[in-house]
NUPA-975992 format. One record per residue (C-alpha): residue number from 0; residue in three letters; x, y, z. Coordinates in pm, whole numbers, always signed. Layout:
<lumlums>
{NUM; Ala; {X; Y; Z}}
...
</lumlums>
This chain:
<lumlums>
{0; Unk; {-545; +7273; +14872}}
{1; Unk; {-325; +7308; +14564}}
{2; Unk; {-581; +7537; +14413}}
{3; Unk; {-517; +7810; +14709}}
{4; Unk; {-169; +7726; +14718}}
{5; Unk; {-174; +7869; +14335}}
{6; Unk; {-390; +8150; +14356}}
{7; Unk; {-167; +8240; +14636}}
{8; Unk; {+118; +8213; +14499}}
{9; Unk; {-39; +8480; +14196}}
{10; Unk; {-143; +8686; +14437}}
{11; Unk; {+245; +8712; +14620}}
{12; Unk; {+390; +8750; +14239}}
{13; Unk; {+129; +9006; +14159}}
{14; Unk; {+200; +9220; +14516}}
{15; Unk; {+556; +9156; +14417}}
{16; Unk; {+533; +9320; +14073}}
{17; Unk; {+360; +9619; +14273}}
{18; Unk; {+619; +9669; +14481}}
{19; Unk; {+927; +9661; +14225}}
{20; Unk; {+736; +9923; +14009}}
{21; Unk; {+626; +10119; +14285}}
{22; Unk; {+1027; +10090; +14407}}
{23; Unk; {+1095; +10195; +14073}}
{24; Unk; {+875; +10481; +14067}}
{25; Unk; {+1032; +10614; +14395}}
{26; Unk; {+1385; +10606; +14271}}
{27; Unk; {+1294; +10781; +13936}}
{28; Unk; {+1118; +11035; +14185}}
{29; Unk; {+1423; +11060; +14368}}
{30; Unk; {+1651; +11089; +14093}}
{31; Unk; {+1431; +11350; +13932}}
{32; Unk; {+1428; +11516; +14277}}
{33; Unk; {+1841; +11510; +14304}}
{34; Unk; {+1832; +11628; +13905}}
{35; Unk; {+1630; +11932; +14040}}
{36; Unk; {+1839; +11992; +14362}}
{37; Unk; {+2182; +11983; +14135}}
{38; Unk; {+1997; +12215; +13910}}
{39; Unk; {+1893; +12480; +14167}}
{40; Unk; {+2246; +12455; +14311}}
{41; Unk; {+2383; +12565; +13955}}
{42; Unk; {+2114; +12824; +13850}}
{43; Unk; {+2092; +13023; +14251}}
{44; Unk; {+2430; +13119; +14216}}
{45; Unk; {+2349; +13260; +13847}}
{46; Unk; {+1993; +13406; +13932}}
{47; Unk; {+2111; +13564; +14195}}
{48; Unk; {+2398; +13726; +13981}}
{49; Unk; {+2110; +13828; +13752}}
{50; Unk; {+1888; +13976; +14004}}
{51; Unk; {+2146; +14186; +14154}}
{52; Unk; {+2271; +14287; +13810}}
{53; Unk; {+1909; +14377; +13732}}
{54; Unk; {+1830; +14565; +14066}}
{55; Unk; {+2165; +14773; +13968}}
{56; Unk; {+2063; +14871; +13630}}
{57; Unk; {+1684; +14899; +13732}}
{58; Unk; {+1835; +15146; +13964}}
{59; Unk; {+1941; +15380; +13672}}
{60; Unk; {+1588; +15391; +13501}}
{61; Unk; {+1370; +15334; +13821}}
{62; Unk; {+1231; +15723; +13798}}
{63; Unk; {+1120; +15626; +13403}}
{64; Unk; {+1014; +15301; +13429}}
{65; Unk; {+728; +15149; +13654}}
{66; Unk; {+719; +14772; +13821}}
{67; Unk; {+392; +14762; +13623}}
{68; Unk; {+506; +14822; +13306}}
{69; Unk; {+823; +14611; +13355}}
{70; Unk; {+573; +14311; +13402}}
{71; Unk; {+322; +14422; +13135}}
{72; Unk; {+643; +14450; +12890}}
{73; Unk; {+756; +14075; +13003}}
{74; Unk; {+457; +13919; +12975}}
{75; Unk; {+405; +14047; +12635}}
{76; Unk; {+749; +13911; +12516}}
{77; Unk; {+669; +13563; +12715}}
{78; Unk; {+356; +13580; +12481}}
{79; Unk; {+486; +13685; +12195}}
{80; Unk; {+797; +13396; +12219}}
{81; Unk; {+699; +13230; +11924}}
{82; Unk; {+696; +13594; +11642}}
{83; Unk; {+1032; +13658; +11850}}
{84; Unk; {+1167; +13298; +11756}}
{85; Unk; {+1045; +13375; +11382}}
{86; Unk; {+1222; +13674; +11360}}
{87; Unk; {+1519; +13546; +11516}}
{88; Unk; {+1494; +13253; +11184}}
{89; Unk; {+1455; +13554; +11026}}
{90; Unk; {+1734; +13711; +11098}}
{91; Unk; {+1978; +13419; +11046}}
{92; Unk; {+1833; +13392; +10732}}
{93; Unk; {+1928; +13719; +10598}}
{94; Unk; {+2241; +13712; +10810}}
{95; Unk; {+2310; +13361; +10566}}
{96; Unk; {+2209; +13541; +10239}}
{97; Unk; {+2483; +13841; +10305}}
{98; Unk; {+2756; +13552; +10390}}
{99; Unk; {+2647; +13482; +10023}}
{100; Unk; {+2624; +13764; +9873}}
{101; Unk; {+2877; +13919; +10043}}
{102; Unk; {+3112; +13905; +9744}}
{103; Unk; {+2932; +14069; +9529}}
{104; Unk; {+2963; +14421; +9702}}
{105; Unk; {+3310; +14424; +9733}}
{106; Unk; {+3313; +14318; +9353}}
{107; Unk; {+3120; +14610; +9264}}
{108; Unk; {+3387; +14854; +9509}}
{109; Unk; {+3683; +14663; +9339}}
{110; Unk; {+3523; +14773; +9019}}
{111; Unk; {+3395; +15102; +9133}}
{112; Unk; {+3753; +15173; +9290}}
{113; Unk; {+3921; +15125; +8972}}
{114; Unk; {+3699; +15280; +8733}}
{115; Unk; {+3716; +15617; +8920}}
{116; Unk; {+4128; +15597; +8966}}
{117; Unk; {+4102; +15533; +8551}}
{118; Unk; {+3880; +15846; +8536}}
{119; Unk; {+4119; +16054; +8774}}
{120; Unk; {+4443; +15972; +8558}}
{121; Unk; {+4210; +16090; +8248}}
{122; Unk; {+4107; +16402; +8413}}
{123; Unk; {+3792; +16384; +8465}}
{124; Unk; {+3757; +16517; +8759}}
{125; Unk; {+3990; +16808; +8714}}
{126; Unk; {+3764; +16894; +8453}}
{127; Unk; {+3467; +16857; +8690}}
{128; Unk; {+3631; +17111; +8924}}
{129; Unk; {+3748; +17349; +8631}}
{130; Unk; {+3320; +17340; +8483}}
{131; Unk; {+3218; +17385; +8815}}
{132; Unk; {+3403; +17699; +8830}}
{133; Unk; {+3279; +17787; +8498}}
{134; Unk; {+2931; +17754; +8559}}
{135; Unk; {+3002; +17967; +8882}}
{136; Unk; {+3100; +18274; +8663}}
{137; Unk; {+2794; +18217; +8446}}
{138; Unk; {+2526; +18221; +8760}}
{139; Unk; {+2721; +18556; +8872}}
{140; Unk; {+2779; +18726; +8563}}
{141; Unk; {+2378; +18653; +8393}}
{142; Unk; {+2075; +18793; +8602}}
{143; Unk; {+1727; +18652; +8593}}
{144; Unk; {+1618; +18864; +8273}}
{145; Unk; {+1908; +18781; +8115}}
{146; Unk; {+1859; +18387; +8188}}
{147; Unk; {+1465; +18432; +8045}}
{148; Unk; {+1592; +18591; +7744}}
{149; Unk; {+1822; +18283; +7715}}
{150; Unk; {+1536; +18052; +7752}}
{151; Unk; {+1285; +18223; +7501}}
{152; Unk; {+1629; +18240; +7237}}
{153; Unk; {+1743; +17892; +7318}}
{154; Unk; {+1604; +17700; +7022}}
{155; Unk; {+1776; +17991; +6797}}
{156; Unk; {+2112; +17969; +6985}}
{157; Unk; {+2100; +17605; +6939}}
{158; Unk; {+2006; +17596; +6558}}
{159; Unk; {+2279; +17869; +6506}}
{160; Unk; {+2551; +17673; +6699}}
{161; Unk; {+2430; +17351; +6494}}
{162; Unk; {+2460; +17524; +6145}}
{163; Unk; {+2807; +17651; +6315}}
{164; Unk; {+2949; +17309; +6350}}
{165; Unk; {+2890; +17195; +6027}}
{166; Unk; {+3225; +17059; +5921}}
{167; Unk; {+3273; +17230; +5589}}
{168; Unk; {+3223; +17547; +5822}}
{169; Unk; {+3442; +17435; +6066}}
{170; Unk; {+3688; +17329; +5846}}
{171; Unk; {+3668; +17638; +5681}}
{172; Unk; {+3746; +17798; +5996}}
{173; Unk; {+4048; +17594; +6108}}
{174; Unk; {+4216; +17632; +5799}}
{175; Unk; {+4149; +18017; +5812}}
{176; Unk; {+4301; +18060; +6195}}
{177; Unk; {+4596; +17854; +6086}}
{178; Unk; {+4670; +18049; +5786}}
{179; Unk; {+4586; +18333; +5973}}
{180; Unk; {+4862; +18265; +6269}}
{181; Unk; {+5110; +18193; +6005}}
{182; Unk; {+5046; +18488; +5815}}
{183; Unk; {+5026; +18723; +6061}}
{184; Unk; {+5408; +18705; +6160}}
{185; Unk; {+5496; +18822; +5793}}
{186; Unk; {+5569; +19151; +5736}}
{187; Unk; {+5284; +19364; +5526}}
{188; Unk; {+5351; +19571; +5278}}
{189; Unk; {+5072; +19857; +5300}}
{190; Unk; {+5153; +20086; +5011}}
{191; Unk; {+4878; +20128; +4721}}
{192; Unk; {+5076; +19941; +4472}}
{193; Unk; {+5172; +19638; +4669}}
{194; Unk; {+4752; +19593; +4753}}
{195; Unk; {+4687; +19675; +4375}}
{196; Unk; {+4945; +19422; +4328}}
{197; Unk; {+4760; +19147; +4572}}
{198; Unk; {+4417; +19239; +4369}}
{199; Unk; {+4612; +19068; +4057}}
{200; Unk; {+4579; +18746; +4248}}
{201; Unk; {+4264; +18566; +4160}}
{202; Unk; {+4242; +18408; +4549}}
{203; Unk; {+4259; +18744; +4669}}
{204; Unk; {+3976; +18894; +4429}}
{205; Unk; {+3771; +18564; +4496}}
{206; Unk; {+3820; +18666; +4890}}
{207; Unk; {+3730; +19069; +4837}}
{208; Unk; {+3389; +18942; +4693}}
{209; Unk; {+3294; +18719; +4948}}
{210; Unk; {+3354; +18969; +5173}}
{211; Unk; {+3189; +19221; +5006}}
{212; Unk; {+2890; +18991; +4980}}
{213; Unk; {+2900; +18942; +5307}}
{214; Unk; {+2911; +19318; +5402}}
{215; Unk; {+2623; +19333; +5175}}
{216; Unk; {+2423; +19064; +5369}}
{217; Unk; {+2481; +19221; +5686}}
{218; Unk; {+2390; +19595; +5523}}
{219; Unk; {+2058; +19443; +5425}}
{220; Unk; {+2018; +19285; +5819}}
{221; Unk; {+2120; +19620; +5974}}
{222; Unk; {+1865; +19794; +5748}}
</lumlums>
């Protein structure tokens, strides 16, 4: 008698264990149930915004753009979620690295900014515009002959310019224009005696044989 009194009473505790988890199981049902009602309630009012706001614009683009290929073009995105997600890390990641950088450029302006108001005040740039006029008048004034002889006598030009800018010739020069600009000012005195008179200076006579040798030199040339 106690034996069935005990297997009875497991039997009622075991039913009763049943029942609380299968009373549990209803209310998480019907919590999960109210979840998803309050859910609905808050997204209906929002899909519904969206579907009208779609139908609106689709209404715009409904003569380009097929139902099919709407739904081929979302079903591609819905497949490609996760290379969309990646580029999205993507782009915060670059969007992080100009936050960092971000300095930098607007160093290199500041920089840029003031070197070119430094070359301004020097006048660089007015001497930009006065070359480019320059070079204008050359392109007009040589034609295409004249620009091929330049390039088969360029090495010439160039060696004669070099042995031009020597600076005892150029020094040479300098002093002669200066002397010259003083000089020329001065009265002259033309007669026969007063040159006679300058030939009595050994400078002079120095200067009348260089120059003579020099007529010489270009004789010979012109021969």
């Amino acid at each position: 008698m106690e034996q069935a009194m005990l297997e009875l009473t497991q039997k009622i505790d075991a039913l009763t264990a049943q029942v609380a988890y299968l009373t549990e199981q209803a209310q998480a049902a019907e919590r999960g149930r109210q979840e998803r009602a309050e859910l609905m309630e808050i997204i209906n009012p929002i899909a519904k915004d969206a579907m009208r706001l779609a139908s609106n614009e689709l209404e715009d683009i409904q003569e380009y753009v097929e139902l099919a290929d709407l739904v081929r073009l979302v079903k591609k995105i819905v497949r490609h979620g996760p290379q969309f997600e990646m580029l999205v890390d993507q782009i915060d990641s670059v969007t992080d690295l100009i936050d960092v950088i971000g300095p930098i450029p607007r160093q290199g302006m500041d920089a840029a900014t003031t070197l070119l108001s430094a070359l301004e005040q020097k006048g660089y740039f007015t001497f930009a515009r006065s070359a480019t006029h320059i070079v204008d008048n050359i392109v007009t004034s040589f034609s295409e002959e004249d620009v091929n002889r330049l390039g088969d006598n360029v090495v010439l030009i160039l060696n004669t310019v070099k042995d031009m800018t020597q600076p005892e010739i150029m020094t040479f020069v300098r002093n002669t224009l200066q002397v010259a600009e003083q000089e020329v000012d001065k009265p002259v005195n033309t007669s026969m005696w007063a040159i006679l008179a300058q030939l009595r200076d050994p400078a002079v006579r120095r200067g009348l044989a260089l120059t003579l040798r020099v007529l010489r030199v270009i004789g010979a040339q012109a021969k």
